[in-house]
C-alpha positions in Angstrom: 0.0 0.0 0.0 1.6 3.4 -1.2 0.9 6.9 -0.4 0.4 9.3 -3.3 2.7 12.5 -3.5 0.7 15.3 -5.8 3.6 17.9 -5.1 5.3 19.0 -8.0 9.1 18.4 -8.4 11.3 19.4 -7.2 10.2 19.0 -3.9 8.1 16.3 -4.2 10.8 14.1 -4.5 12.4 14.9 -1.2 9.0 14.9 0.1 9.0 10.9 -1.4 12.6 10.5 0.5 11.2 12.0 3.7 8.4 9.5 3.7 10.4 6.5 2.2 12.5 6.9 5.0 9.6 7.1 7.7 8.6 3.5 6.5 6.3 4.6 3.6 5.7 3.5 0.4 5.2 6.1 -2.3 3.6 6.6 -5.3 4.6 9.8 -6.8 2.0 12.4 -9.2 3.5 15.7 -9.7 -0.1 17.8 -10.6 1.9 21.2 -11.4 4.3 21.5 -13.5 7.1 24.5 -13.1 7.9 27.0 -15.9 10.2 29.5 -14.8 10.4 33.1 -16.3 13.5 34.2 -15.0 14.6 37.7 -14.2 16.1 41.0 -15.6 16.9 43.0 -12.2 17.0 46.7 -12.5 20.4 47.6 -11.0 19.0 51.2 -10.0 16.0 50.1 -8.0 17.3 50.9 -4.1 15.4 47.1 -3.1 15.4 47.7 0.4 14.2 43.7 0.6 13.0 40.8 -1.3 9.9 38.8 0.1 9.3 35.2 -1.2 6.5 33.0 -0.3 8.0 30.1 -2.5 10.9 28.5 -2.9 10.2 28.3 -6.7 10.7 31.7 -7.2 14.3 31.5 -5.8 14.7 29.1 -8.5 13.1 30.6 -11.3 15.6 33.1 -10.9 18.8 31.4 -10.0 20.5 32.0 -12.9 20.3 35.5 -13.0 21.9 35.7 -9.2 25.7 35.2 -9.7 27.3 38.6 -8.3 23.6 40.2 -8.2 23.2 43.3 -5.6 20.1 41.2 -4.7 22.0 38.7 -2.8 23.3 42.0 -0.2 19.9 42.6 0.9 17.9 41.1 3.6 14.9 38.2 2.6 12.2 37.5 4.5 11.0 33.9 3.0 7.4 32.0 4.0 8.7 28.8 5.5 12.5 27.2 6.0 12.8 24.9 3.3 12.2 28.4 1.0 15.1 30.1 3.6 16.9 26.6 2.8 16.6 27.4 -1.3 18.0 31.0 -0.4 20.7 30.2 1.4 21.4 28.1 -1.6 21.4 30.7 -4.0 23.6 33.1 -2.3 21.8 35.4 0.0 23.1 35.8 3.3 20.5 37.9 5.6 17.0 35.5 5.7 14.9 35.7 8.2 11.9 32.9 8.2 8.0 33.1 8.6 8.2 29.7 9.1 4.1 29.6 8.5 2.2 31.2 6.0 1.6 34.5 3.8 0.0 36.4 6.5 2.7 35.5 8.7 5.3 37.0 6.7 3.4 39.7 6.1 3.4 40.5 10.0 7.4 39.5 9.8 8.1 42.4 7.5 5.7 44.5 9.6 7.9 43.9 12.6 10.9 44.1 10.9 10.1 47.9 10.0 9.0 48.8 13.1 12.2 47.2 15.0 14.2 49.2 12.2 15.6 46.0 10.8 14.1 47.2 7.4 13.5 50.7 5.6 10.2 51.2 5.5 10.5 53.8 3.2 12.4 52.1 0.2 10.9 49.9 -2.0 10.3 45.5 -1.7 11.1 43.0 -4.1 8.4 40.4 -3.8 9.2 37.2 -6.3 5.9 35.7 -7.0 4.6 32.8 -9.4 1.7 33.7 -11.7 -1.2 32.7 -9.3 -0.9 33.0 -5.4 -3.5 32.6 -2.9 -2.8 35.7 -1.0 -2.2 39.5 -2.2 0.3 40.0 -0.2 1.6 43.0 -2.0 -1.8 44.5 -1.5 -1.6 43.8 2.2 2.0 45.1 2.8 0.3 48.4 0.8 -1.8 48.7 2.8 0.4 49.0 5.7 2.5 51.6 4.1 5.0 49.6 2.1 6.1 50.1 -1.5 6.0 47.0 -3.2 7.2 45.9 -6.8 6.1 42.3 -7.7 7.9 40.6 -10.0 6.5 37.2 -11.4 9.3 34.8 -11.7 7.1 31.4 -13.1 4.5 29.5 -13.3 2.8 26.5 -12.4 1.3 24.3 -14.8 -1.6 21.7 -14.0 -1.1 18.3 -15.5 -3.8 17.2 -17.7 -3.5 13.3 -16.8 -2.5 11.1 -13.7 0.1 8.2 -14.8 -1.0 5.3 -16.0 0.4 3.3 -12.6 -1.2 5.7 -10.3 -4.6 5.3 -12.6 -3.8 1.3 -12.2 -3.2 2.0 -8.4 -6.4 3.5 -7.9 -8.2 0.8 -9.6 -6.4 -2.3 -7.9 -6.6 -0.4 -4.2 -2.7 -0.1 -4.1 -3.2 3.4 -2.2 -4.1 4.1 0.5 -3.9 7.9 1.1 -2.8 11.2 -0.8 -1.1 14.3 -0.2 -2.4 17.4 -0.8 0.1 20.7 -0.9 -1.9 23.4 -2.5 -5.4 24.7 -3.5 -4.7 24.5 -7.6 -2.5 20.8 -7.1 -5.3 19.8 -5.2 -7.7 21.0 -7.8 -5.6 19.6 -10.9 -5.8 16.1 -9.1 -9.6 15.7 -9.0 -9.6 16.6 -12.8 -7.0 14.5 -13.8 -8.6 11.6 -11.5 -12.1 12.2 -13.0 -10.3 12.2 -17.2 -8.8 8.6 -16.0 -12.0 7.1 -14.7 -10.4 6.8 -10.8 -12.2 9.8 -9.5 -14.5 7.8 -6.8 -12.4 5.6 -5.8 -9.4 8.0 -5.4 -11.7 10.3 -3.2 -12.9 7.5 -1.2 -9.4 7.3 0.5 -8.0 9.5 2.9 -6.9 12.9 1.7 -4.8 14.8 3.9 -3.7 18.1 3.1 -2.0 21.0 3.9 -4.2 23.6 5.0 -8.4 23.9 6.0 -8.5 25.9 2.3 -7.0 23.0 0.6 -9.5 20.9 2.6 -12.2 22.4 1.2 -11.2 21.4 -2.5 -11.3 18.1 -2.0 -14.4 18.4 0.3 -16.3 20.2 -2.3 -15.2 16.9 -4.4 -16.8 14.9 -2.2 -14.1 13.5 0.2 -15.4 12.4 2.8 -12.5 11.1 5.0 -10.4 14.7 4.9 -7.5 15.3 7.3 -5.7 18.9 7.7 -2.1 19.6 8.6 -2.6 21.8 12.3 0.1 23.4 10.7 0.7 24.9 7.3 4.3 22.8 7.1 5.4 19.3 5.6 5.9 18.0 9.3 2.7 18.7 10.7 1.3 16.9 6.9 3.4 14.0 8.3 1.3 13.8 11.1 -1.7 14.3 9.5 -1.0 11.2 7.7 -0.2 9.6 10.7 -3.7 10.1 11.9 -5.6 9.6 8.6 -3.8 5.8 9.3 -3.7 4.5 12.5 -3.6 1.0 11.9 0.3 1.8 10.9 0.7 3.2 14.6 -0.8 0.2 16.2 
C-alpha cells in the first residue's frame, strides 16, 4: 500500500525521500508542473528587501543571481525549506516566517517597526503567476512600496500516470497528499479524465491547509485530514492520523 505525493518536483521528490525513509511507500504524481520566467533586475532600483513565499521563485531566478546586488539585501522567505533554497542561491540575511503568507506579512511588519528594514524604500516580492494571497496588496496597505515581480508558473497536469490510474483501480493506495489549492484542484480533474475519480476520493486525503481541505471536500471526500500546521511535518502527522492502523 503506497501513499500518493501530488507535489510537484522538485520538492516532491524529497517529500517521497522523507516519507520513504519514515517507512512509507510512495507513489509519486506531480499535478503542477514549473515554468520558470526568470529575471532582468534593474540595478537602479534601491530594493530595500526581497519577500518570497515560494521556494520556486528563488529558482526561477537562479540564474540570474551570480554577483547580483540582490544577494546584499535582507529576505524574509514563507517557510525554511524556501530560507533553505535562499541560502542556496547566495543570500546571506534570511529571516523565516516559518508559517504562512499572513505570517510573513506580520514578519516584515515587525521588521520595519524594530528598524531592521526601511520602510521607506521599496520591496522586491518574487511571486509565481497565481498566489493565494495578495500580499503585496496587504503590505500596501500598511505603508509599504512593493514591486512584484513574477518569476514562473505552475502548470496543472492534464492526466494522472497510468500506474497511479492502475493503483487506484487495484486499491494499491491508501492515502494522498495534498500541498496546494490548484495541485489539489488539478488532481480531481486528472482523477475524473482517467476514470479513478470515486475511488481516489474515497481514500484518505490529507492536506496541507483547511483551504485546501475544502477542495477536496467540495469533491466529495469524505474522510479529509488537515495539517494543524501549514508545514510538511505537521502533513506528516496528518498522515499519521488519517492511518492508524500503521501506529498500532
Amino acid at each position: 500500500m503506497a501513499v500518493l505525493v501530488t507535489r510537484p518536483l522538485p520538492d516532491g521528490a524529497t517529500t517521497a525521500a522523507d516519507l520513504r525513509a519514515q517507512g512509507f511507500e510512495v507513489v509519486a504524481a506531480p499535478m503542477l508542473r514549473f515554468e520558470p520566467f526568470g529575471f532582468d533586475a534593474e540595478a537602479e532600483t534601491p530594493y530595500g528587501g526581497i519577500i518570497v513565499t515560494s521556494a520556486n521563485a528563488l529558482r526561477a531566478i537562479e540564474a540570474q543571481l551570480a554577483g547580483s546586488p540582490l544577494l546584499k539585501l535582507p529576505l524574509f522567505a514563507v517557510g525554511e525549506r524556501t530560507a533553505a533554497v535562499a541560502h542556496a542561491a547566495g543570500f546571506k540575511k534570511i529571516v523565516s516566517a516559518d508559517r504562512d503568507a499572513a505570517a510573513l506579512r506580520d514578519l516584515v511588519i515587525d521588521a520595519a517597526k524594530a528598524k531592521k528594514l526601511k520602510k521607506k524604500s521599496p520591496l522586491l516580492y518574487l511571486a509565481g503567476e497565481e498566489v493565494s494571497r495578495d500580499l503585496a496588496g496587504d503590505l500596501r496597505e500598511q505603508g509599504f512600496e512593493v514591486t512584484t515581480h513574477i518569476a514562473y508558473r505552475m502548470v496543472p497536469a492534464k492526466n494522472l500516470p497510468g500506474e497511479v490510474v492502475d493503483g487506484f483501480a487495484a486499491g494499491r493506495i491508501e492515502a494522498v497528499l495534498h500541498y496546494s489549492r490548484r495541485s489539489a484542484q488539478a488532481f480531481i480533474e486528472a482523477a475524473r479524465m482517467g476514470g479513478v475519480e470515486i475511488s481516489a476520493l474515497a481514500l484518505p486525503q490529507c492536506c496541507i491547509s483547511a483551504q485546501v481541505a475544502e477542495i477536496v471536500r467540495e469533491a466529495g471526500a469524505t474522510q479529509v485530514t488537515v495539517a494543524v500546521r501549514p508545514d510538511e511535518n505537521a502533513l506528516f502527522e496528518a498522515l499519521k492520523r488519517a492511518l492508524p492502523a500503521r501506529l498500532a
